[in-house]
C-alpha positions as a Markdown table, in Angstrom:
| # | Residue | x | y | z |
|---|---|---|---|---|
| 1 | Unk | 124.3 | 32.0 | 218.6 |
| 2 | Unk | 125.6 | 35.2 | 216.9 |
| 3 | Unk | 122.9 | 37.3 | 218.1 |
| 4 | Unk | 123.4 | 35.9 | 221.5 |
| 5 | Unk | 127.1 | 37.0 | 221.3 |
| 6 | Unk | 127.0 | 40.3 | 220.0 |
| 7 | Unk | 124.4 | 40.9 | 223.1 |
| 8 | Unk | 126.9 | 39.7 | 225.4 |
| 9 | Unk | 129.6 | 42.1 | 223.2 |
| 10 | Unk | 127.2 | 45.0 | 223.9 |
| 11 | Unk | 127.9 | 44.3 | 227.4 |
| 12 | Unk | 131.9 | 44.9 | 227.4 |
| 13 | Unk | 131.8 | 48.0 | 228.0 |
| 14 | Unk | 131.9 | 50.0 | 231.3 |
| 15 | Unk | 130.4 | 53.6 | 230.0 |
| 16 | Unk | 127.7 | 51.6 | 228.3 |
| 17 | Unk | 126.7 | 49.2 | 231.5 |
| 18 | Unk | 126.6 | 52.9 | 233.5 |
| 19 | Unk | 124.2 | 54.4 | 230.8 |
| 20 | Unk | 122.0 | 50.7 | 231.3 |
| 21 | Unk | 121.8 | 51.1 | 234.9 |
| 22 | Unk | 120.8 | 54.7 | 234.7 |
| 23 | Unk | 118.0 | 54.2 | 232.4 |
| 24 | Unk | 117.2 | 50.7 | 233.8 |
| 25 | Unk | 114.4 | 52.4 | 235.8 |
| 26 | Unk | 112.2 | 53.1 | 232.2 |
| 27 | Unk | 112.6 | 56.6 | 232.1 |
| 28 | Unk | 113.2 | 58.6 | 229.2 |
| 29 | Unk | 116.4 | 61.2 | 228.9 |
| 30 | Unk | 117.2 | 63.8 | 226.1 |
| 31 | Unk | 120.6 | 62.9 | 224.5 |
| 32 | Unk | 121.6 | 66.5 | 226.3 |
| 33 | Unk | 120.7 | 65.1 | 230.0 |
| 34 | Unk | 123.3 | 62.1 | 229.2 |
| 35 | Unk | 125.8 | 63.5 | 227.1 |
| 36 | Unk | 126.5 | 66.3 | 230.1 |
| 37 | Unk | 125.7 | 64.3 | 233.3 |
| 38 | Unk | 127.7 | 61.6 | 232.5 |
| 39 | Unk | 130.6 | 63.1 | 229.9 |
| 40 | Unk | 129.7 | 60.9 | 227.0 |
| 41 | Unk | 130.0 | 61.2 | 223.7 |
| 42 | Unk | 126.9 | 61.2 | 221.6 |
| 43 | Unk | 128.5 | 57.9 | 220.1 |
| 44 | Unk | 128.2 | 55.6 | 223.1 |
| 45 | Unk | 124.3 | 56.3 | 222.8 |
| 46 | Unk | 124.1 | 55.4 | 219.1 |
| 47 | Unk | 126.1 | 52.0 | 219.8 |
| 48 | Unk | 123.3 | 50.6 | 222.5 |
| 49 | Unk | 120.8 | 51.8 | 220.1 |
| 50 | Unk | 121.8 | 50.2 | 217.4 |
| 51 | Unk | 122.7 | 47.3 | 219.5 |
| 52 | Unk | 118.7 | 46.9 | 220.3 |
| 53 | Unk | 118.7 | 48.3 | 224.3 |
| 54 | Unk | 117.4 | 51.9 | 223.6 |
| 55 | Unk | 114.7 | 53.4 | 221.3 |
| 56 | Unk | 114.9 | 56.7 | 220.6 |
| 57 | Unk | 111.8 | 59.7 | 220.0 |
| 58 | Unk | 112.9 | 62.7 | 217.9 |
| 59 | Unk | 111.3 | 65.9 | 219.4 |
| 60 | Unk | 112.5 | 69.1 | 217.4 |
| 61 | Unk | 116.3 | 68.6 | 217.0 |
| 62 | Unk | 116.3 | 66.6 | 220.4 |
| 63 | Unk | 117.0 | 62.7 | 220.8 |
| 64 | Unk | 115.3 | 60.8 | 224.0 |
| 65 | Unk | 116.1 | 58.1 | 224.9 |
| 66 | Unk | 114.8 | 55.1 | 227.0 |
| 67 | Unk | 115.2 | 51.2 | 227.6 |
| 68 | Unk | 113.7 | 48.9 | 224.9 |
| 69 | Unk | 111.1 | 47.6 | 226.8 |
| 70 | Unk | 110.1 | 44.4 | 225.3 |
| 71 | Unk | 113.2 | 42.5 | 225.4 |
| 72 | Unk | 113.6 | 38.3 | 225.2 |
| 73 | Unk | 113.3 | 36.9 | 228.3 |
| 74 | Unk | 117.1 | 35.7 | 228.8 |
| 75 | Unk | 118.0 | 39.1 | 227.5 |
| 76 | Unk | 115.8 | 41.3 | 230.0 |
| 77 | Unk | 116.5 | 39.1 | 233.2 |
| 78 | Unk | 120.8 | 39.0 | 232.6 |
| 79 | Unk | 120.1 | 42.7 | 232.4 |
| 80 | Unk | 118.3 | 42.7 | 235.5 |
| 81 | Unk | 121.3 | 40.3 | 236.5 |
| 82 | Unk | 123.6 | 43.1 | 235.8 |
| 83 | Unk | 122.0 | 46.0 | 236.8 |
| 84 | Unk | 120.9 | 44.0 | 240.7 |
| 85 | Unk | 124.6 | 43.8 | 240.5 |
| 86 | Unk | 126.3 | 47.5 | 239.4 |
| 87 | Unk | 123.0 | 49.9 | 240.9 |
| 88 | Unk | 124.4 | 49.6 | 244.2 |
| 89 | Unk | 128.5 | 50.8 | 243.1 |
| 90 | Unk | 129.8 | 53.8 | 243.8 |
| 91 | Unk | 130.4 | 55.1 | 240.2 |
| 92 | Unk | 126.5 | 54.3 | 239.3 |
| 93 | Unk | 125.3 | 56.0 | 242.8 |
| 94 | Unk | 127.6 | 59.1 | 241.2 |
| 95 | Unk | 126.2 | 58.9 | 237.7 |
| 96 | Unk | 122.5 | 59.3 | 239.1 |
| 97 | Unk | 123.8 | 61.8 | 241.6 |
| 98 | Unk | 125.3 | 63.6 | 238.3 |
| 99 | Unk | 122.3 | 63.2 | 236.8 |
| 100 | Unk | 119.6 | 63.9 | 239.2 |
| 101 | Unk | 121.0 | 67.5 | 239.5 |
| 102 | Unk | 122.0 | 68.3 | 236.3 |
| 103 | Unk | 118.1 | 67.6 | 235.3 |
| 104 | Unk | 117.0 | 69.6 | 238.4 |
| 105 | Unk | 119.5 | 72.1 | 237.5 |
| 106 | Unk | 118.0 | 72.5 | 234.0 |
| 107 | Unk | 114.6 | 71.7 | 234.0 |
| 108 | Unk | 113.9 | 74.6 | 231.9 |
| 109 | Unk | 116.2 | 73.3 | 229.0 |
| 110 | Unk | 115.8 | 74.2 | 225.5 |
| 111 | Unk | 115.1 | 70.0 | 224.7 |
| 112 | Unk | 112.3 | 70.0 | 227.0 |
């Protein structure tokens, strides 16, 4: 039950359901790409990782991050749930907008 809850908790947050959606698609982003797309703090990404949604690669001083992939099956589809549901709003179709060009814009980046 407590595990169950503090997934739910995870949840409660409107930054961290934007950062889901974005990454929902399975690919990986250096902490750099987030942080400045989206005007995060570094913080916001530690939380869902510790929370069990992202795994993180260290590469040189660089963080990427992507989804957990091989989540329990009530977990994975009210994520699917929520992400069917927010993909389609105007603050995600922004965020991926944001983030989109700010990767074009810096393909060259010192993290990659």
């Amino acid at each position: 039950m407590k595990i169950t809850a503090e997934f739910f908790k995870s949840l409660a947050d409107e930054t961290r359901l934007r950062l889901l959606v974005l990454l929902h698609e399975g690919r990986e982003y250096c902490v750099c790409d987030l942080v400045q797309a989206l005007g995060i703090p570094q913080s916001t990404l530690a939380y869902l990782r510790r929370h069990g949604w992202l795994q993180g690669r260290r590469e040189g001083l660089w963080m990427h991050y992507s989804l957990v992939s091989g989540f329990d099956s009530l977990y994975r589809d009210q994520l699917n749930l929520v992400v069917s549901r927010l993909a389609g709003t105007k603050i995600c179709r922004e965020d991926r907008q944001r983030l989109t060009a700010w990767c074009a814009e810096n393909n060259n980046a010192i993290c990659r």
